[in-house]
N, C-alpha and C positions, 0 to 999 in steps of 0.2 A: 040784111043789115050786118056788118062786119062787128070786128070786137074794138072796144077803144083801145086808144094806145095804152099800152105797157110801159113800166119802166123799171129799172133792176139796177145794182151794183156788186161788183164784185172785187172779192177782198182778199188780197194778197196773204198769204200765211206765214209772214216772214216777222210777225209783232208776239209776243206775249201771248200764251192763255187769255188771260184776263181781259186783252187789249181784244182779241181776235171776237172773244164774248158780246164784250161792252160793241162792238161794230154790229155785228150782224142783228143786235136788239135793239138799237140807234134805225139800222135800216128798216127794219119792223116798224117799229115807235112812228118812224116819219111818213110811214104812207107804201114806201116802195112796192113792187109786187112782186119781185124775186131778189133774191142775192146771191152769189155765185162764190166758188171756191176755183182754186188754179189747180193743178195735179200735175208738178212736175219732181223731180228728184231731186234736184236745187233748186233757187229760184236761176230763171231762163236770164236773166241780163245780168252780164257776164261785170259790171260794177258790185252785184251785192252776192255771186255767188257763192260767195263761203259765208254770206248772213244763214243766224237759223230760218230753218225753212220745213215746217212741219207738212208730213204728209197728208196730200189731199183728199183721199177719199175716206181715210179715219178719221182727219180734221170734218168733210161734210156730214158724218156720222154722230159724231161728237156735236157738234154746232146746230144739226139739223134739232135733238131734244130742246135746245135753247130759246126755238123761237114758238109762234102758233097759226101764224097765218101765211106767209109769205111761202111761194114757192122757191126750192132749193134745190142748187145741181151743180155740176163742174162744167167749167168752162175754160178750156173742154178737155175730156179724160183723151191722156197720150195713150196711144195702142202699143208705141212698145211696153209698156211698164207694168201690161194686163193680160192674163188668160181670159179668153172673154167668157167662158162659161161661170171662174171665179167672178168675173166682173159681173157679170150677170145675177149670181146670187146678191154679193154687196149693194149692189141697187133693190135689187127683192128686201134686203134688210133694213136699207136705208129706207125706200117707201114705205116701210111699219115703225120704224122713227117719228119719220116727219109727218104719219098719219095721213100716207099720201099726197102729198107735197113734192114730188122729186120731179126735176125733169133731165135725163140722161145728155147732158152734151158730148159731142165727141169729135175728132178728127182726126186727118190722117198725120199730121205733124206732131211735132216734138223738137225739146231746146236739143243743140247739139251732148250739152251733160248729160240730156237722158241716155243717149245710149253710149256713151263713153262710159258714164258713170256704175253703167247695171249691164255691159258688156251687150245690150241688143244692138243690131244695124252697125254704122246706119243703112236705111234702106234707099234704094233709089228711088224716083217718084212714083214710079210706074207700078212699082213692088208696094211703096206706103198706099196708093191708092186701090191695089185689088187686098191687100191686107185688111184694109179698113174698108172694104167690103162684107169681107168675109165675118170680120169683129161684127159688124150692124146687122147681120145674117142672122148670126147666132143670138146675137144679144136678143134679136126682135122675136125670134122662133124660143128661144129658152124662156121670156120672160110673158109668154103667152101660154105657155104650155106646160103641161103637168112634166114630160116626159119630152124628151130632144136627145135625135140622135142626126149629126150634120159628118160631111165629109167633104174638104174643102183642098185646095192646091198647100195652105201656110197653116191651118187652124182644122181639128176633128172634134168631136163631143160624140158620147155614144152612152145612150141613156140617162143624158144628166136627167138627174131629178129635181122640178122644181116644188118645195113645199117649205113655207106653204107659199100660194101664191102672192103677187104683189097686191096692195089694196088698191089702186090703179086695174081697171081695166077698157080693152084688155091687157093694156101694160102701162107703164109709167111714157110719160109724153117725152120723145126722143128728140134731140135738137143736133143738128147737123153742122158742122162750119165747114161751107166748100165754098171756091170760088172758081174754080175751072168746069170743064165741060164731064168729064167722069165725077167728081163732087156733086155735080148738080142733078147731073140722073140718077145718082143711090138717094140726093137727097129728094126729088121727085116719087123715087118710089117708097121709102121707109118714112122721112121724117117728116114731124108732126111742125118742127122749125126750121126755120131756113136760119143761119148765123151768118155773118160776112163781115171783116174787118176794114173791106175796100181793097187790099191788098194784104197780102202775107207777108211781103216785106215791106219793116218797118223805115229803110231808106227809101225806098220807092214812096212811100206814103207820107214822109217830110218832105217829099219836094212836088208833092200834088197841093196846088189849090182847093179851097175848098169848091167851086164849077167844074173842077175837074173831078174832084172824090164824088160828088152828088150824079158827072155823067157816069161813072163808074158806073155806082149801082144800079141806076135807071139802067145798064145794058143787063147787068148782071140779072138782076128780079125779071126784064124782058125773056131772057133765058132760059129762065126757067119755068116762065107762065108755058115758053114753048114746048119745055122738055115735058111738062105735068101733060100738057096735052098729048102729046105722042106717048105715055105711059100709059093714059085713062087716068087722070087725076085729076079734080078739082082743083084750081088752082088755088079757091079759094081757103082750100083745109089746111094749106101750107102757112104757117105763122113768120112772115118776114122781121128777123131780128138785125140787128147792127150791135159791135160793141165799138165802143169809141173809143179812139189811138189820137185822141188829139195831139200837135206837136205842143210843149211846153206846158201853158197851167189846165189845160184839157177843157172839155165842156162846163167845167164848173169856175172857168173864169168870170161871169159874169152872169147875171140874170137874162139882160139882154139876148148876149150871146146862145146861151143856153135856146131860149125860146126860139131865137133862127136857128139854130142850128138845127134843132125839132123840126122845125119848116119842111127846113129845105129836104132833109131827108124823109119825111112823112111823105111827100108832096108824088114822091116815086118809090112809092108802096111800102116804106119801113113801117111796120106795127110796134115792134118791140123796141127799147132803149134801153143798150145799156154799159154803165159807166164806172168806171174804176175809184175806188175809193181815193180820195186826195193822196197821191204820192209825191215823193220829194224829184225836182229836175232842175236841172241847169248848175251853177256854181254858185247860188244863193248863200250865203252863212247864215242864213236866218230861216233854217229851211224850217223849224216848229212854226214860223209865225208866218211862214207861207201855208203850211198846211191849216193850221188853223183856219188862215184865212180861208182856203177853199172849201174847209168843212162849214164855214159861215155859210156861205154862197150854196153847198149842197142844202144846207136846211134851209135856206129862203126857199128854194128851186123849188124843194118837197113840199112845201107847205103853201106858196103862192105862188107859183108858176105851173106845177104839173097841174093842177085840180081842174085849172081851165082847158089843157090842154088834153085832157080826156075826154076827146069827143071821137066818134066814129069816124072812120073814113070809107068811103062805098067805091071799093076796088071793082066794080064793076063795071 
């Protein structure tokens, strides 16, 4: 028997202390079962990048003491911005936070400011992709083990010490965002979650239908049921996630909506949902009483839509 659906939001750090607070215990409060934090250097969309923009993995830290139930992680930690040994303990730290609660997102991108802005890359694809190999390497051998020593082409660790260990084991749950064919076999063999946006670019994914976004990932999860097999994996230990790029007022336009939208993508293996807190788009001037509005629509969602929608699906 599989796990019911999941569902999660994640919350930009571009608000207030206080505002950043009052969300993630809103998320809490309403049912959700994860909320997410961003880890970039600015924020990534090049309209608000000189808003403040608190860092992510001391914002997850800080935020993680705040809640009591919900699982908490980044979505998803940039590999330039990280030594991944350091990364490695800040996760070890954060899981005694959150009381074991974390779950490690990661991938191989990054907004173009991150590495302008902190002098890494950028890297070609090819170089991001065996990079963030090597990060998932060590992160998964560091965070299992008392004692790690790797030697790699981009990354080396030689005797890290890990103490104490994480309260997760044997480590905190790793979540993956790949969508290509080397993405899918590190995530095949390391991660506990599969993440997929449908595409990586966010042009390419405004001018996809939704029949088109949905055959998307039906290839994509088929891919990787293939790849779990040619590695020795269950296909079924892999947690398939989505986070939602809808165009304009996103998945929390409507009640309705929301619940197809669930559908359709359930229907071709997603387990996990997960959605952005109400952000401002388009040239509305009333962009408070749009958000409001969609924060109305997320607490209907959480309160009488998802409850029904937590039923198993037998991926078998």
């Amino acid at each position: 028997m599989s796990e019911p659906l999941r569902f999660g939001v994640l919350t930009v750090q571009n608000q207030t202390w206080p505002e950043m607070v009052r969300r993630w215990r809103r998320v809490e409060d309403l049912g959700f079962d994860s909320v997410w934090i961003a880890d970039h250097f600015v924020s990534p969309r090049p309209q608000w990048i000189r808003d403040p923009f608190f860092d992510g993995w001391t914002t997850l830290a800080a935020l993680s003491a705040t809640t009591n139930r919900v699982s908490v992680g980044t979505l998803v930690t940039s590999i330039s911005l990280h030594n991944p040994a350091v990364l490695a303990r800040q996760a070890m730290t954060v899981d005694h936070i959150s009381n074991g609660r974390l779950e490690v997102g990661i991938g191989s991108a990054g907004s173009v400011a991150d590495y302008e802005m902190t002098g890494t890359g950028p890297w070609a694809p090819v170089e991001r992709m065996a990079r963030l190999r090597e990060v998932v390497e060590i992160l998964d051998r560091t965070l299992r083990q008392s004692v790690t020593t790797y030697e790699g082409r981009f990354y080396s660790v030689r005797g890290a010490i890990m103490s104490p260990p994480p309260i997760q084991s044997p480590r905190p749950r790793l979540l993956i965002a790949a969508h290509g064919p080397a993405g899918l076999r590190l995530t095949a063999e390391y991660a506990d979650t599969w993440n997929t946006m449908v595409t990586p670019s966010m042009d390419a994914l405004q001018s996809m239908g939704m029949d088109k976004r949905v055959a998307t990932v039906r290839t994509q999860n088929g891919r990787l049921d293939e790849i779990c097999a040619e590695v020795g994996r269950d296909r079924t230990s892999v947690r398939r996630a989505l986070l939602a790029l809808e165009p304009m007022a996103g998945a929390f336009r409507s009640k309705n909506y929301f619940e197809e939208w669930v559908g359709r993508f359930s229907e071709v293996g997603i387990q996990e949902f997960l959605f952005f807190w109400p952000v401002p788009y388009g040239k509305s001037g009333d962009v408070d009483g749009q958000i409001q509005q969609e924060e109305m629509v997320m607490e209907r969602v959480a309160l009488e839509v998802i409850p029904q929608l937590r039923t198993p699906k037998d991926l078998t």
